[in-house]
N, C-alpha and C positions, 0 to 999 in steps of 0.2 A: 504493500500500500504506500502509496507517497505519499511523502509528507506535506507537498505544493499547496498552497493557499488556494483554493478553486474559486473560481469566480462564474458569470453567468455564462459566457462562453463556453467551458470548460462542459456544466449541464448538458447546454445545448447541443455540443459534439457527445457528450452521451449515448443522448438517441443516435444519432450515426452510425457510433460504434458499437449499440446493442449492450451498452453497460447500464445496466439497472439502477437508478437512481435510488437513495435511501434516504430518508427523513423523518425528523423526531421534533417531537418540541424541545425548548429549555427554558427557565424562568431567571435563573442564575449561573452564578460562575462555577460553581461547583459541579450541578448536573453538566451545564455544554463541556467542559473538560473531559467527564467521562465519556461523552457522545462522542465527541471530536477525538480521542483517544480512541476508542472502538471503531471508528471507521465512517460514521454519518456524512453522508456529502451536503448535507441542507440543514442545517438548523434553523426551524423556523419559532419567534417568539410569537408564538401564539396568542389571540387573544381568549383563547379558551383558559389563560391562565384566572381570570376574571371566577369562572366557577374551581379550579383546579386547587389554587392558591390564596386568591381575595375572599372565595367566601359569596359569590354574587348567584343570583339566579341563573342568572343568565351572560353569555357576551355583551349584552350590551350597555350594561350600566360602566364599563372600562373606559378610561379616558386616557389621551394622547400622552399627559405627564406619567400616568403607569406603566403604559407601555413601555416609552422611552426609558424611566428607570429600569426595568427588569431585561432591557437587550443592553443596557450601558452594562451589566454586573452578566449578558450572558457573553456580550463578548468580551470582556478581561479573562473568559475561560475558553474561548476557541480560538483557535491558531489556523488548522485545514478548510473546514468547513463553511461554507457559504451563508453569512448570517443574513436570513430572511427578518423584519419587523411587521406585524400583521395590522394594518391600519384600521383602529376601532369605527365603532358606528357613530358616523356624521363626523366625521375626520377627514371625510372623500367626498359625502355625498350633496355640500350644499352648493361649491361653485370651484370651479377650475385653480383659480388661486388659491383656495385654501386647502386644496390638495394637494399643489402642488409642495406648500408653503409644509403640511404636516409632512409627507412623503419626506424632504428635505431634512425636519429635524431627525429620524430614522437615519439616514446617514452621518448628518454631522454630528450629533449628537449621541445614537445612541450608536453609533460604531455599524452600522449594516451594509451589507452588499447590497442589499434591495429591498422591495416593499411588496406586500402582499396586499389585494385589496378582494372584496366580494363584487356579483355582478356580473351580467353580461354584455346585451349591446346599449343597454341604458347606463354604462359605464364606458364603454369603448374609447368614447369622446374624451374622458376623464383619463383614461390609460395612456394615451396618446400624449395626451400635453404633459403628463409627466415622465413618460419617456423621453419629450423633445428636451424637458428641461435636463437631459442627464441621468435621469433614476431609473435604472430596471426594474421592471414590475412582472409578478406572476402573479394570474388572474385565480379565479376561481368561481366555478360553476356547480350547478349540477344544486343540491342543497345547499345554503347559503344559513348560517344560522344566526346572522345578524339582523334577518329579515324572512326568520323559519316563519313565522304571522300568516304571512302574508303567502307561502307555500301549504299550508293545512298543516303546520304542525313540523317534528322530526321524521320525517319520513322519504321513500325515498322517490327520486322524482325523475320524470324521461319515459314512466312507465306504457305511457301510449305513443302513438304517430304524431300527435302534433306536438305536445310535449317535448317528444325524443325530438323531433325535427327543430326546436328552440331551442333546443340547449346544444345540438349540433350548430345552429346559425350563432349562438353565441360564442362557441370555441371558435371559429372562423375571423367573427367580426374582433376578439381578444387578438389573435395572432395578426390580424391588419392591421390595430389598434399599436402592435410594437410588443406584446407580451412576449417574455422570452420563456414561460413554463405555463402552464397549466394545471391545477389543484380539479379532481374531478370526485366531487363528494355526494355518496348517497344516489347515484346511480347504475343501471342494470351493465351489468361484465359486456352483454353486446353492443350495448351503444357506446361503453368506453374503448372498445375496441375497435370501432367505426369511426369515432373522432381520433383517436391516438392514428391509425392510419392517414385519416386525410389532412391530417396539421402536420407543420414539420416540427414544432416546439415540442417538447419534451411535455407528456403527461404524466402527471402523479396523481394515483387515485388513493381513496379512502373509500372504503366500502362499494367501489367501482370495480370490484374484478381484478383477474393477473395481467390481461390484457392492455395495463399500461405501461408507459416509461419508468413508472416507479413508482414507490409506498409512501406514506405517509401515517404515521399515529402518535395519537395523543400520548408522552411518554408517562405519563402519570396513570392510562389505563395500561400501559402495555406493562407496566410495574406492578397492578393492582395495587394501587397508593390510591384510587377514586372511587366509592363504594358506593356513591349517592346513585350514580345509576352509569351503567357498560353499554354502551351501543353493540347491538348486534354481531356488528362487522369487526368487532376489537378481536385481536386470537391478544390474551391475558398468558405471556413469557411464564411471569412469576409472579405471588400473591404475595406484596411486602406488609401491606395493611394489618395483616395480622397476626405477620412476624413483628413490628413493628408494637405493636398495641399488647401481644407477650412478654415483649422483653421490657416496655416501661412497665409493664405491672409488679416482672421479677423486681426490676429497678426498684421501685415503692415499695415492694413488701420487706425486701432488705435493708433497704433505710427505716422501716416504720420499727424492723424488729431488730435495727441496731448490728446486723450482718454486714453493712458497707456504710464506710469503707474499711476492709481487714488491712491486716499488716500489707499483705501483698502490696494494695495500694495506695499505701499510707508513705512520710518520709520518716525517718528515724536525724535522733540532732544528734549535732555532732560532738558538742559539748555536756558539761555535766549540768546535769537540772539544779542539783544543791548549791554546784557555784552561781547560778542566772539569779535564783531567790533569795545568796545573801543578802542581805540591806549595804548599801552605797557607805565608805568610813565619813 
């Protein structure tokens, strides 16, 4: 594996060369080291850190200054991997300059390669002008959960002809637009394999099938660190939640009964206790 700093280009000859893209979230410095350490070519700062981390319902009560805190503390821990920042809701969507203008603080500020937005060809226009300004953008389609409302909920979407036929005109009008990847979430393995063919831009699906350029998941579900609720399409590596939630309890029941800390890891002085307690002449 190389060590090379990858950048968007780098993705995009991916697909060329039939190398399968990988991608994980990270919230801080600590997880993107171990990511970028293991091999991840995408870290993207997800706004799913909103429920993952902050504690929110939902993505969308996240704002611009959280974001940007949590990719400035993910990238002081990636070196390789291409740091994606996930632009929250109404960050993009009210007018061209104040997209372009957030999109921007994601790179200077919070250290990113690029910018991730929601949306199709009612963004396109939005993609574009912050592509001209400089910033690589990967789009994303298909389920959109910044604006799940207004799709019927979390579920998945493309499932008929006209449907599937929009969210096809939407990868098209994204890749005019200047996007140099594609996020395909929450729809059917054949339509992502029908759009991964006819775009040259590198797709990464979630809950889309193998049929794409690459993966994507939430690394807090692929941890089992998020128990509030696992989408369908999650395969769950390892369950930490509950290793995690055993070992603070061993933790507390040894401190309640006075077991820790033992000698083991305790320090010993070096000096004599009787001479520290004289009284001063």
């Amino acid at each position: 594996m190389s060590t090379k700093k990858l950048t968007v280009f780098d993705i995009r000859n991916m697909k060329a060369s039939g190398d399968r893209i990988v991608a994980l979230t990270a919230f801080d410095a600590g997880s993107a080291a171990l990511l970028d350490q293991a091999g991840v070519d995408i870290i993207l700062v997800g706004d799913s850190l909103a429920m993952v981390v902050l504690g929110y319902e939902s993505t969308v009560p996240v704002t611009m200054d959280e974001m940007i805190h949590h990719a400035r503390a993910a990238k002081r821990g990636s070196n390789r991997a291409l740091l994606v920042g996930d632009m929250p809701f109404l960050s993009y969507q009210a007018d061209k300059r104040d997209a372009i203008l957030n999109a921007g603080r994601f790179i200077k500020e919070g250290g990113c390669g690029a910018v991730k937005l929601e949306g199709g060809i009612e963004v396109s226009e939005t993609v574009s002008a912050i592509v001209r300004a400089g910033i690589p953008v990967m789009g994303h389609i298909g389920l959109t959960p910044q604006t799940a409302g207004q799709l019927g909920g979390y579920k998945i979407q493309g499932n008929d002809v006209e449907s599937a036929r929009r969210i096809l005109d939407e990868a098209r009008a994204l890749e005019g637009a200047g996007a140099f990847s594609l996020v395909l979430e929450c729809i059917p393995d054949k339509l992502a394999e029908v759009i991964t063919d006819v775009i040259a831009i590198p797709t990464i699906g979630i809950g889309a099938g193998l049929g794409c350029d690459g993966q994507i998941l939430v690394t807090h579900d692929l941890l089992g660190m998020f128990e509030k609720f696992v989408p369908s399409f999650v395969k769950t590596y390892v369950k930490l939640a509950p290793q995690m939630k055993e070992a603070v309890a061993s933790f507390r029941e040894e401190v309640k009964s006075g077991r820790f800390p033992d000698q083991d890891h305790s320090f010993t002085m070096k000096v004599d206790i009787e001479e520290l307690l004289r009284p001063l002449p």
